[in-house]
Every structure is written in structure tokens, then in C-alpha cells.
C-alpha positions as CSV (number, residue, x, y, z in Angstrom):
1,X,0.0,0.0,0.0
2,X,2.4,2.6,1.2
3,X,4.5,1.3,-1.9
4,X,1.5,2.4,-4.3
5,X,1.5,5.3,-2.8
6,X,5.2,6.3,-3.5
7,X,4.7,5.1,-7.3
8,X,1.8,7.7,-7.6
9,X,3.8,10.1,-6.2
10,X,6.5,9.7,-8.6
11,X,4.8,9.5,-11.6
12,X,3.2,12.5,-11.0
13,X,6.1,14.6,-10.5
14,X,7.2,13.0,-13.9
15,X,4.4,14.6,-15.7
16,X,4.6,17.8,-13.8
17,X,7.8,18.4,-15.1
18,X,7.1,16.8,-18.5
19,X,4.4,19.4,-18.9
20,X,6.9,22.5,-17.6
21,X,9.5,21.6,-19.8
22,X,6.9,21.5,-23.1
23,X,5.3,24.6,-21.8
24,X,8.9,26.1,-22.0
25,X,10.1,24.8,-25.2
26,X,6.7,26.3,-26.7
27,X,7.2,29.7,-25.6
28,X,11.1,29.3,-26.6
29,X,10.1,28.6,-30.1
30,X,7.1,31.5,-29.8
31,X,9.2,35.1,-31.6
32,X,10.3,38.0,-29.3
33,X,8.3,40.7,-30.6
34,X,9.9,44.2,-29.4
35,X,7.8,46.6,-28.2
36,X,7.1,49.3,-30.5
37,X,8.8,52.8,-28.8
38,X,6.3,55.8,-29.1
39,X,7.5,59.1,-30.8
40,X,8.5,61.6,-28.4
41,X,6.1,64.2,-28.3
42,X,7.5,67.7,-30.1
43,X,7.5,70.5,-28.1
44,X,4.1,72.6,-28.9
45,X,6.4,76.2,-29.6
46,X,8.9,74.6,-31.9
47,X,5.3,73.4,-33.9
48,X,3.8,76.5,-33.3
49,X,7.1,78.9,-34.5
50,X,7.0,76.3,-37.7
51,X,3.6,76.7,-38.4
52,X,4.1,80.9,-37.9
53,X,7.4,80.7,-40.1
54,X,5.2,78.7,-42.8
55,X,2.0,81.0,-42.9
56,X,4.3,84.2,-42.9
57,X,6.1,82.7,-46.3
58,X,3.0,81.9,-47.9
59,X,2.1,85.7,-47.0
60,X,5.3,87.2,-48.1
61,X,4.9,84.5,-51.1
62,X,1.6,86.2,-51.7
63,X,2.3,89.8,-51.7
64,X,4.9,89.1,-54.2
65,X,2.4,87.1,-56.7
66,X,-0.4,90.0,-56.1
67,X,2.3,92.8,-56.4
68,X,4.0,91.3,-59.8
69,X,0.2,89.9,-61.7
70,X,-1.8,91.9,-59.2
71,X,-5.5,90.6,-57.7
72,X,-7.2,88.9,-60.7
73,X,-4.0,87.1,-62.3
74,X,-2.5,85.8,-58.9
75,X,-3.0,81.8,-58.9
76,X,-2.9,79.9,-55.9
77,X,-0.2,77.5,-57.8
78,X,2.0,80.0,-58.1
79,X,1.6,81.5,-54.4
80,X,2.4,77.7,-53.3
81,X,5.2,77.6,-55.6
82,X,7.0,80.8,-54.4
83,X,6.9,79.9,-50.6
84,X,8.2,76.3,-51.5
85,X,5.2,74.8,-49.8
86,X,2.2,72.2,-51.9
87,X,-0.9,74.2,-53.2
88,X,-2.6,71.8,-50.2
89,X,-0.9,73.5,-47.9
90,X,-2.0,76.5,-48.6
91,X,-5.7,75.7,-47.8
92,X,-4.2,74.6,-43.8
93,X,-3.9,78.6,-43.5
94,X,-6.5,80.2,-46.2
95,X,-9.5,79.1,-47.3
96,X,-9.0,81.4,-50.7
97,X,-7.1,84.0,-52.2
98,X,-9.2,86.7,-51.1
99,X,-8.9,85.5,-47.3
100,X,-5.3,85.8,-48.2
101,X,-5.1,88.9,-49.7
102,X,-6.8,90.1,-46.2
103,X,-4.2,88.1,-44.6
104,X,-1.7,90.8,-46.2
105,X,-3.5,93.6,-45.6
106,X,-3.3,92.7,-41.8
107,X,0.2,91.6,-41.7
108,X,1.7,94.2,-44.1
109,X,-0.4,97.7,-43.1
110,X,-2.7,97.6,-40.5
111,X,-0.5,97.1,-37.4
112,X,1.3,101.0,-39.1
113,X,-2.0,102.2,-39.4
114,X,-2.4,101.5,-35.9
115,X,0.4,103.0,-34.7
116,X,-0.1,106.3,-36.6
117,X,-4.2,106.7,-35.8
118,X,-3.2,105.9,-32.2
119,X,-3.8,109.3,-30.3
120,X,-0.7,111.5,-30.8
121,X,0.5,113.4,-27.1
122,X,0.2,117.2,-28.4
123,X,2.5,119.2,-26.9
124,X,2.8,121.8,-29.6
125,X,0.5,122.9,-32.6
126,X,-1.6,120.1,-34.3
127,X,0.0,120.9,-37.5
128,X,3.4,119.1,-36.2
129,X,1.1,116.2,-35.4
130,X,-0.5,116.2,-38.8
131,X,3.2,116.5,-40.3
132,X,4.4,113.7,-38.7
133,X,1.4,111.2,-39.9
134,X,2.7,112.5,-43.5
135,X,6.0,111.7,-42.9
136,X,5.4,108.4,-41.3
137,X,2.8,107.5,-44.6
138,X,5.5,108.6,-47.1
139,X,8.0,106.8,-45.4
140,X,5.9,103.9,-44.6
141,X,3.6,103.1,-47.7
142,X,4.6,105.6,-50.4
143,X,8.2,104.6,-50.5
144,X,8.0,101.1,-49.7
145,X,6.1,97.6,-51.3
146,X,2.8,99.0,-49.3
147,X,2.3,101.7,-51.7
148,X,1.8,98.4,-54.5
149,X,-0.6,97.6,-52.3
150,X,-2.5,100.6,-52.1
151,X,-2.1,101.0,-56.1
152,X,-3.8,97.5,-56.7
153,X,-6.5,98.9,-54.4
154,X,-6.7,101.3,-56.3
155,X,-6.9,99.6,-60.1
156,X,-8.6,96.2,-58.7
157,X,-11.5,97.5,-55.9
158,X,-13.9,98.5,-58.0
159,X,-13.6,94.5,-60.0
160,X,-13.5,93.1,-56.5
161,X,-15.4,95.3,-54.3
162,X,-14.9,92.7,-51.0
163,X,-11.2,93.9,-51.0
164,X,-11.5,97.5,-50.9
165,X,-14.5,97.4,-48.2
166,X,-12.4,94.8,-46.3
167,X,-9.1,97.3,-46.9
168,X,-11.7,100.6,-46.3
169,X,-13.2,98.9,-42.7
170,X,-9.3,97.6,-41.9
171,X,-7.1,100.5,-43.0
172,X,-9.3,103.4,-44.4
173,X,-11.8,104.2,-41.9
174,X,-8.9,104.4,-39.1
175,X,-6.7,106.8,-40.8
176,X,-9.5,108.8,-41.5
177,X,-10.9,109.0,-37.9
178,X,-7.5,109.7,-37.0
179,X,-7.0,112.7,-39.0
180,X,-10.9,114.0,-38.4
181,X,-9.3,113.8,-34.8
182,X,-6.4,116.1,-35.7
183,X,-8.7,118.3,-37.7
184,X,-10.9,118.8,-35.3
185,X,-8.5,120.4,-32.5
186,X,-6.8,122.4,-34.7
187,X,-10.1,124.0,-35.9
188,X,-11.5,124.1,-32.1
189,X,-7.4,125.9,-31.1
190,X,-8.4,128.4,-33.7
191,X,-5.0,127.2,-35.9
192,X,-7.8,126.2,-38.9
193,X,-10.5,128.6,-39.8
194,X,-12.5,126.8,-42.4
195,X,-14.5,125.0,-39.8
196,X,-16.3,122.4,-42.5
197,X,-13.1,121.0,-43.3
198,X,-13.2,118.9,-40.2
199,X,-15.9,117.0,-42.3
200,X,-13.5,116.3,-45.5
201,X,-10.6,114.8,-43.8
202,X,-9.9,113.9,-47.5
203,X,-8.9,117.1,-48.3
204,X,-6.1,116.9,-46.4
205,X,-4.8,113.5,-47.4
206,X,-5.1,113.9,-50.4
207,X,-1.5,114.5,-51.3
208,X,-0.3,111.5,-49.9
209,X,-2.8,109.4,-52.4
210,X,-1.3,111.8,-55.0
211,X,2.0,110.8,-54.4
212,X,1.2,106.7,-53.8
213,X,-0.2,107.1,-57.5
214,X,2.4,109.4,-59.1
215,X,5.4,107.1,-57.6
216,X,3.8,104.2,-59.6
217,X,3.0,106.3,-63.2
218,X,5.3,109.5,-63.6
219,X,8.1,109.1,-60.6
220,X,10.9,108.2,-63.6
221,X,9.9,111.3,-65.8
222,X,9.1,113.8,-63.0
223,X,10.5,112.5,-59.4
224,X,8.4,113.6,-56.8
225,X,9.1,115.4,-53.2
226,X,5.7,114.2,-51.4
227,X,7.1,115.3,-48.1
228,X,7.7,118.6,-49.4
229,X,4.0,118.7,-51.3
230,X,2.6,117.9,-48.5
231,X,4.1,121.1,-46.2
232,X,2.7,123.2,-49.5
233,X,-0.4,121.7,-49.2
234,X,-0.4,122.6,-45.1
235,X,0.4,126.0,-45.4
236,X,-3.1,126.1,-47.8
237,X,-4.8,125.1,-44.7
238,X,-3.1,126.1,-41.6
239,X,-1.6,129.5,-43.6
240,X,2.4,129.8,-43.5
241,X,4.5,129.8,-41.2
242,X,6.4,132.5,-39.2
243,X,9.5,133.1,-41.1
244,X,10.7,134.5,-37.6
């Protein structure tokens, strides 16, 4: 009996470790399958300053197609191909050439209109102030690619009227408020007289559209000195100054 016993005992230890050893040859013969290492996330400014770097190229990209074929000719194709980037690309940041036409206008002249319809500190006569938005405008716009823009304004609004009210509501209506501004102290300080002209801020811009258009038509037959026009023009309005 007790001899039995010992038999059973044995042969199941046998098969115990006849099934551990085929368990272990089985998963020997099973492949090692590495584990697959996830990509290190990118830091979210480095995609962010890519993305920034990519929109401003397609911009710049853009102003150079609009400036050179102007509103009508500029194809997308072409925008893509100047900034380097695939025509699908361009649809990540525009939806169409007119959103990024507006995408210029933003980039390229409204943060300087800002800054010159921003409330001037008057510590002398409002002429120096109106002065100085001339000089900043003829420096700015009139002597730099921004005066293109203005001049396709100019030729291509009245085909595409959604540009010029977008350019009028973004760049326009400020620089006219600003000057209206301007106008109406000096006339309220008694330095203008003609009291209606605070309502045709035009009037006194006018030279500075002048000179955008003349750079672009007659500035090789007849160079033009805007800055100096513009003091003429002044003096028709706030009278001449004291020689003294």
C-alpha cells in the first residue's frame, strides 16, 4: 500500500515536469516581438514657430504674386510655388485667395496704421502732429512695397469690391478717424479757420494718395518730393508759417 503510494507520487512529479518543460520549449520557439517605442512628443512652440514661419512665407509669397500679376492674375499655384510649400498646404492657413489677400493687408499695413491713428501726445501745434502722420505714410507706404498695395487697391477694388470694403473697414476708416481727430482740434485751437473741413478729412490727405499714384506712373519722368508737397499743401490750410 504505502509502496503504491510512492509510485503515484512519482509519476506524477514526472508529468509535472514533463508538462513545464513543453510549456517552456513552446514559448522558446514563440518570436520575441519588441515593443514598438512611441515618438516623443514635439514640443508645442517649436510646432507652433513652424507653423508661424510657414503662414508668414505663404504671405510674403503672396504679396509678391499680387504685387507682380496683381489681384485677378494671382493663382494659388503660383503662391504655393513661391513659398516652397504644396498648393494643399495653402488651404491649412487660407481658405482662398481673397482670405489671403486680407491676410496681407493685416500683416503688411494695419498694425502701421495703428500705430499712426493711435492718439498723438500734443505738446505743440496740431499741425506738427498732422506733419508727422505724413511723414510716417510717405515713409511707410509711399516709399515702400505697401504703396503696391495701395495701387492695386486702387486699379482692382472697383472689380473686386470685397477687398476694398475689407481694406476701407481695416485701413481706411482708421486713418481717417484719426486725421478728423487732428482736424478737429486744430479747428477748435483756432489754428484752422474753415470749420467744414473737419468733415472732408480727405482734403487733407489727399496728397499723400497723389503721391502713392504718381510714384507708380510718372516718378521716372518727374520725381516727386511728397514730403515737401505735403508742407505746401499745409500751409493752404493752416496758412504759412512764421518766417521768424
Amino acid at each position: 500500500m504505502v509502496m503504491t503510494k510512492r509510485i503515484e507520487r512519482a509519476t506524477r512529479s514526472r508529468l509535472a515536469k514533463r508538462r513545464t518543460t513543453t510549456i517552456r520549449a513552446a514559448a522558446a520557439r514563440i518570436p520575441k516581438v519588441a515593443s514598438a517605442k512611441l515618438p516623443e512628443p514635439k514640443p508645442a512652440a517649436n510646432r507652433a514657430e513652424k507653423s508661424a514661419e510657414r503662414r508668414a512665407a505663404i504671405v510674403a509669397a503672396a504679396m509678391d504674386e499680387f504685387i507682380a500679376r496683381g489681384f485677378a492674375a494671382t493663382r494659388l499655384d503660383d503662391v504655393a510655388k513661391r513659398a516652397g510649400v504644396a498648393k494643399g498646404t495653402l488651404y491649412l492657413y487660407f481658405k482662398d485667395k481673397e482670405s489671403m489677400f486680407e491676410e496681407l493687408i493685416r500683416t503688411a499695413v494695419v498694425p502701421l496704421v495703428n500705430r499712426m491713428a493711435a492718439p498723438p501726445t500734443i505738446t505743440g501745434p496740431v499741425r506738427d502732429a498732422v506733419e508727422r502722420f505724413a511723414e510716417t505714410f510717405i515713409r511707410e507706404i509711399v516709399s515702400t512695397r505697401r504703396g503696391d498695395i495701395v495701387r492695386l487697391i486702387v486699379s482692382e477694388g472697383p472689380r473686386f469690391p470685397a477687398i476694398a470694403d475689407f481694406y476701407f473697414r481695416e485701413v481706411v476708416s482708421k486713418g481717417m478717424a484719426a486725421m478728423q481727430a487732428l482736424i478737429q482740434l486744430a479747428i477748435t485751437r483756432g489754428e484752422i479757420r474753415q470749420r467744414q473741413l473737419a468733415q472732408f478729412p480727405q482734403l487733407v490727405v489727399a496728397p499723400a494718395i497723389v503721391a502713392v499714384i504718381w510714384q507708380s506712373l510718372f516718378a521716372r519722368h518727374a520725381p516727386l518730393d511728397a514730403l515737401a508737397m505735403f508742407k505746401v499743401h499745409l500751409d493752404l490750410i493752416f496758412g504759412e508759417r512764421s518766417k521768424t
